[in-house]
N, C-alpha and C positions, 0 to 999 in steps of 0.2 A: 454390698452397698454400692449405688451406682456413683460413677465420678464424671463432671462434667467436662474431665480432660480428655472422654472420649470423645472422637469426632462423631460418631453417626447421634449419641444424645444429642450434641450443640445443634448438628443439623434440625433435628427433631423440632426442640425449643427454640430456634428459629425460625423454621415454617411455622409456629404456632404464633410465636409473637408478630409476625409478619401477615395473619390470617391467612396465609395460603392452609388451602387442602391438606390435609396429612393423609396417610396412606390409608388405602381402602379397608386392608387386612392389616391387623397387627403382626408382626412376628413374634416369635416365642422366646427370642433371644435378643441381642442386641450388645456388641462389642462383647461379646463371648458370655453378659448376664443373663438369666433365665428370668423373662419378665412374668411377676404375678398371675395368677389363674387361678378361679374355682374349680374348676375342674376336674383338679386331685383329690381335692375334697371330696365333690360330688360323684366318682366314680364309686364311691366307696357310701354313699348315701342316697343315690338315688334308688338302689336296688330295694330298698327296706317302703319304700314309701308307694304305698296300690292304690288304686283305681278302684271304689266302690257303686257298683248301679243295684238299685232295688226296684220291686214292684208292688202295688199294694192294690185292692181290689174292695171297692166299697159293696159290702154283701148284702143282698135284699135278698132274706129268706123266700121267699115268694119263690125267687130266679133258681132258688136251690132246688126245687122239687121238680124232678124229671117228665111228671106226668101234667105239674102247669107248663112247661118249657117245651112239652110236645103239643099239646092243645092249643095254643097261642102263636104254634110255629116261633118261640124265640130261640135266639141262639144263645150256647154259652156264655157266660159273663167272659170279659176281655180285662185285663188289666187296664185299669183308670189310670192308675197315675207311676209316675215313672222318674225317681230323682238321682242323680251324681252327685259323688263326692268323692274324697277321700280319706283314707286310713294309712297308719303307719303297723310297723311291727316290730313289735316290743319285746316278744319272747318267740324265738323263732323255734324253740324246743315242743313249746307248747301250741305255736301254733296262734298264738295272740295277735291280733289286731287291734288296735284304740283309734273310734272316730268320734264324733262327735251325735249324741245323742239324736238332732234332728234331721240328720243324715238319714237315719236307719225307721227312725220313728214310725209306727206302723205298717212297717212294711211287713209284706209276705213272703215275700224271697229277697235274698239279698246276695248280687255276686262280686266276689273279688277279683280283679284284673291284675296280674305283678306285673313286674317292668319286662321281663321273657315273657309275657306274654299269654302265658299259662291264665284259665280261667276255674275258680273257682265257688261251689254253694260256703255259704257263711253259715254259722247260727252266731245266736245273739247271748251271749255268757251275766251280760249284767247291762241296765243302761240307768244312769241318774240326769234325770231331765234338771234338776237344781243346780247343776253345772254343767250341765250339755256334752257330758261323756257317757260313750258307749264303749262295750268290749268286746268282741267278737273273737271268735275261733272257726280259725281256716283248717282244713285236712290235707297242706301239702308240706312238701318235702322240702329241702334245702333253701330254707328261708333266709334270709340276715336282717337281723334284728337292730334296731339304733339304741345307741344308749343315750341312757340321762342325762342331764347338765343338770348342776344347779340353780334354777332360773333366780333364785334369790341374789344372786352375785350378777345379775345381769346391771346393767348401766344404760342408760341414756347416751345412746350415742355409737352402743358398741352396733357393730355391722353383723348382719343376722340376713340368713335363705331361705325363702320361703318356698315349699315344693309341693304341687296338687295335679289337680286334675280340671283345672276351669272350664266352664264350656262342653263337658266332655270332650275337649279336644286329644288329652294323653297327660304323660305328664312332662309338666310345666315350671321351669326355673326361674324366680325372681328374685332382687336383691333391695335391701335397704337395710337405716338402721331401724334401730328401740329409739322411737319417739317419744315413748311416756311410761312409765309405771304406774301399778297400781291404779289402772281404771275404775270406775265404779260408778252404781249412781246411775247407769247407762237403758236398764230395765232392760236387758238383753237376756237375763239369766238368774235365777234367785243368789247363787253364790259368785260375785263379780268381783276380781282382782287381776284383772286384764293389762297383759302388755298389747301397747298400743305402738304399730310400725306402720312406716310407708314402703314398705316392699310393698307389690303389688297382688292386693287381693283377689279374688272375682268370684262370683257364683260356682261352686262346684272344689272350688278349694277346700271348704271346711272339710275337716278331720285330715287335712293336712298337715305336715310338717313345717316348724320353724324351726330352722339349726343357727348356730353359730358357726365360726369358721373354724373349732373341731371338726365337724360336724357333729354336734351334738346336739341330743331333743331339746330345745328352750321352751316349745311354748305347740299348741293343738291349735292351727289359723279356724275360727269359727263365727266372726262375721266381721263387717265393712259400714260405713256409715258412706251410703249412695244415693245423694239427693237427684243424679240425673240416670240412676242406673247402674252405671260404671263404677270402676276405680275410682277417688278421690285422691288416695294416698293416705286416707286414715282406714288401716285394720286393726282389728283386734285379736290376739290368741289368748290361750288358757295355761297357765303359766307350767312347767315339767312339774314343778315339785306339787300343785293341786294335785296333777295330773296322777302321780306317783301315789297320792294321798288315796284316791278314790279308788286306784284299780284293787287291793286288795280286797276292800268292802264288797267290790263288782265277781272279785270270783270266789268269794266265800260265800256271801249273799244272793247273788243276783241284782241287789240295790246298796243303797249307802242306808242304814240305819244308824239317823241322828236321835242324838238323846238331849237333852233340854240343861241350861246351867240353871237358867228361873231369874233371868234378870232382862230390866229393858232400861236400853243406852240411847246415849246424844251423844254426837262428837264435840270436843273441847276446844271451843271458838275462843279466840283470844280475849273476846269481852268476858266468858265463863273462866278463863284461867285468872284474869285481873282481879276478879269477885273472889275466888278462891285465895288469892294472893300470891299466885306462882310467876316467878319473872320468869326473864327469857323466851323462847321459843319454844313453849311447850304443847306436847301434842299426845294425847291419845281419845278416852272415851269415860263419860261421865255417866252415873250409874243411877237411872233416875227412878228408879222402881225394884222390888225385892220381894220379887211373891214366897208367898209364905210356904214351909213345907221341903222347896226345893232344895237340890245340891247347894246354891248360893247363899242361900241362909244359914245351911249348915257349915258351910265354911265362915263365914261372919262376913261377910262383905255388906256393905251397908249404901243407903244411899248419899248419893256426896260423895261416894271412894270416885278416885279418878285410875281409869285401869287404864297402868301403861304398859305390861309386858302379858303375855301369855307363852307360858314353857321358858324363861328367859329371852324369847323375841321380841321385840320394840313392837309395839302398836303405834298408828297414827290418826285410824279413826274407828268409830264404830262398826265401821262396813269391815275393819279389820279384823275387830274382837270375833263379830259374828260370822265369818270366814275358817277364823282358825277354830272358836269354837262345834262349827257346824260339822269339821271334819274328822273330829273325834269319835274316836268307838264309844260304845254304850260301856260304862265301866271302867275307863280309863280316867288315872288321876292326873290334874291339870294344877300347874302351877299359875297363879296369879298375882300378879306384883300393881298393887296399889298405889298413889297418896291417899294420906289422910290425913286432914291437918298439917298441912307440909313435910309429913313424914312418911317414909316409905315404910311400905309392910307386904309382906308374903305368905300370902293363905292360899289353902290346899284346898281342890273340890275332886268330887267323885259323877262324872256325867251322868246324869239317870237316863233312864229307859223311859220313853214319853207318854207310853201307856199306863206305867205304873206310877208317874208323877201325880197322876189327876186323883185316883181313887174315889171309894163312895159310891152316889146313884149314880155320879153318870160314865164311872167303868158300866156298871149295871147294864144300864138302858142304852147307851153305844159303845158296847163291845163289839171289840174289833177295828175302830176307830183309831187313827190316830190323829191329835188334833192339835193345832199352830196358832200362835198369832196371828192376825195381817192387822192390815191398814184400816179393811172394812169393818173387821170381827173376827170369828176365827174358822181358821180354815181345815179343811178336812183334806190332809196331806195323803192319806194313804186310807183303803176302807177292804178289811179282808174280807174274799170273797166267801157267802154263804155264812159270814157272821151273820148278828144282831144287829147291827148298824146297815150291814149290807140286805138285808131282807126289808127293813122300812125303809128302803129307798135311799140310801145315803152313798155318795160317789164320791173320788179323788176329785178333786177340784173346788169341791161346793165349798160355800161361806156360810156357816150360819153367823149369822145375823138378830135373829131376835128367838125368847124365852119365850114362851106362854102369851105371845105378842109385845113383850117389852124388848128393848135394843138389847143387845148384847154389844160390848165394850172388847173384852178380851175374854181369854181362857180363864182366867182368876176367876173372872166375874162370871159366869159362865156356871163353873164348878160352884161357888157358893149361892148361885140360884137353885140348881138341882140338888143342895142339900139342905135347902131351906124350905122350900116350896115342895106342892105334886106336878111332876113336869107330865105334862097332857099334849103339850106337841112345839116346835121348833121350826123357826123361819129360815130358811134359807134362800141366797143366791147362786144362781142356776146358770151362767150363757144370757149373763144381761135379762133376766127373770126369776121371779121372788114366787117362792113355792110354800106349801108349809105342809110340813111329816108329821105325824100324831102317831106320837110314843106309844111301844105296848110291852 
């Protein structure tokens, strides 16, 4: 602890209060004390944290045939586009790297830079676009790896390093604290629960490192809200324990297969809690729908339950539930802690599997399908290739939207169209365009 019965302190704190200059260079010491420094920290964490470049090459068959590409005198196709960022390492046994999904996204090579300097080819082990993590595996040697934090224990306030590659300049140390928890809402990512810091972000950081002053992983830095381009001072990372959450699914899988509880939620605004009749400060998510068939019905959850715990964790809004819901394996039992009538209750579910939720004709007619809520209608989350689904033209991304030319609402609705009717064909949106596929 420093005392200000030193003289060279007093000195200090009186060039400062005086506005004079204070020294150019800090020293390291001062009346025999060792002053503060990242540095120890960072000697021991910058080594974990690489440099990723990739290349990706938009292919026109045409360009691929050697005998049009001689006739035309064109030349090989070139690498189009060329992005930075960076990765950490996670498992240095295995060779793991975690970056951030849109880092890596389409590319065609992908190489890792370490802090020696050493360059290495990637492959791509798993990536879930729904939280913007990827997982890669490097082929070298004497890696070090960072470990985890529990980002759940993180605070407002505490002081946290953010470590990348900006610019492709190299890598790059900034500091600030955790300015907010629990982001969301931000349309940045399907699954948002973002710590939000002003260490300084920049293009080329993502799949960077956020430490604490362990240095321990807290958070994946994967984007910046930059109305002039630059830094602001507001970033956002992806918190360790998602992070933690995801990579197993990414190296069993290759993806996160989410399973469905079968409920759709509102957050619990203080005018819904008053109506309910709950005093205080309460917060979670209110349960405004219970499709029939699902895990959630099976469990008895009804509407009007107001859910505030999931596994014993406190929820506080919807974007909660469906976070921690979304990151469950298929088959795993989830605990759910209700009100009901101002009384608390604990019922059990079993996540399904999202293909086998829907059953009937329209397993049938889009097999291989897997298929979601949204906002518009429902969305076609995933479509195996050289299914049933995939042969009528059906892709990751698309909306349908309408039945036999009638709106489609949601998946509910949806399913008990196709087991009511003869479904002859299906509207969908396309890339801001409305197509329509005829069932066979």
């Amino acid at each position: 602890m420093y005392k200000l019965t030193d003289k060279s302190l007093w000195l200090v704190l009186l060039m400062l209060l005086m506005g004079q200059p204070t020294f150019a260079e800090w020293p390291t010491s001062a009346a025999g004390h060792v002053l503060p420094s990242l540095a120890p920290m960072l000697e021991k964490v910058l080594p974990t944290v690489v440099g990723i470049s990739s290349t990706s090459t938009r292919v026109n068959p045409l360009l691929n045939d050697p005998f049009f590409r001689h006739f035309f005198n064109l030349p090989e196709q070139k690498p189009e586009k060329q992005s930075r960022g960076s990765g950490v390492v996670i498992n240095a046994r295995r060779g793991y790297v975690v970056t951030n999904h849109h880092v890596i996204d389409k590319a065609d090579e992908i190489f890792i830079t370490l802090r020696d300097g050493r360059q290495f080819s990637a492959s791509v082990i798993g990536a879930d676009p729904e939280t913007d993590v990827a997982l890669l595996k490097v082929p070298a040697e004497s890696l070090t790896a960072l470990p985890f934090a529990n980002s759940d224990k993180l605070r407002v306030g505490d002081f946290v390093v953010a470590i990348g590659n900006p610019f492709g300049l190299g890598q790059t140390v900034t500091s600030g604290i955790v300015s907010a928890l629990g982001r969301s809402g931000l349309g940045i990512e399907g699954y948002e629960d973002f710590i939000q810091t002003d260490a300084s972000i920049n293009p080329g950081n993502s799949g960077g490192a956020l430490v604490n002053l362990r240095g321990e992983l807290v958070g994946i830095n994967t984007a910046i809200i930059a109305p002039g381009g630059g830094n602001v001072g507001i970033g956002f990372a992806i918190p360790s324990n998602m992070v933690h959450q995801v990579v197993p699914h990414l190296v069993q899988f290759g993806e996160v297969r989410r399973g469905r509880l079968g409920i759709h939620i509102q957050d619990l605004t203080p005018d819904l809690a008053a109506e309910f009749g709950l005093k205080g400060n309460k917060k979670g998510a209110v349960i405004v729908k219970v499709e029939r068939g699902t895990p959630a019905q099976k469990a008895g959850l009804r509407v009007s339950d107001i859910i505030t715990a999931i596994n014993n964790k406190a929820v506080n809004s919807a974007s909660d539930v469906r976070n921690r819901i979304g990151l469950l394996r298929i088959g795993e039992r989830v605990k759910i802690t209700v009100v009901r009538r101002r009384r608390t209750r604990h019922l059990y579910a079993v996540i399904a599997d999202t293909d086998r939720v829907d059953g009937g004709k329209i397993s049938e007619y889009l097999k291989g399908a897997v298929l979601k809520d949204s906002t518009e209608g429902v969305q076609v989350y995933k479509v195996t290739q050289g299914s049933n689904a995939w042969e009528m033209g059906l892709r990751r991304g698309d909306v349908i939207i309408g039945f036999n030319r009638r709106k489609v609402k949601d998946l509910e609705y949806l399913t008990q169209r196709f087991s009511q009717y003869t479904p002859y064909s299906i509207q969908i949106r396309r890339d801001g365009e409305i197509l329509s596929i005829r069932l066979k």
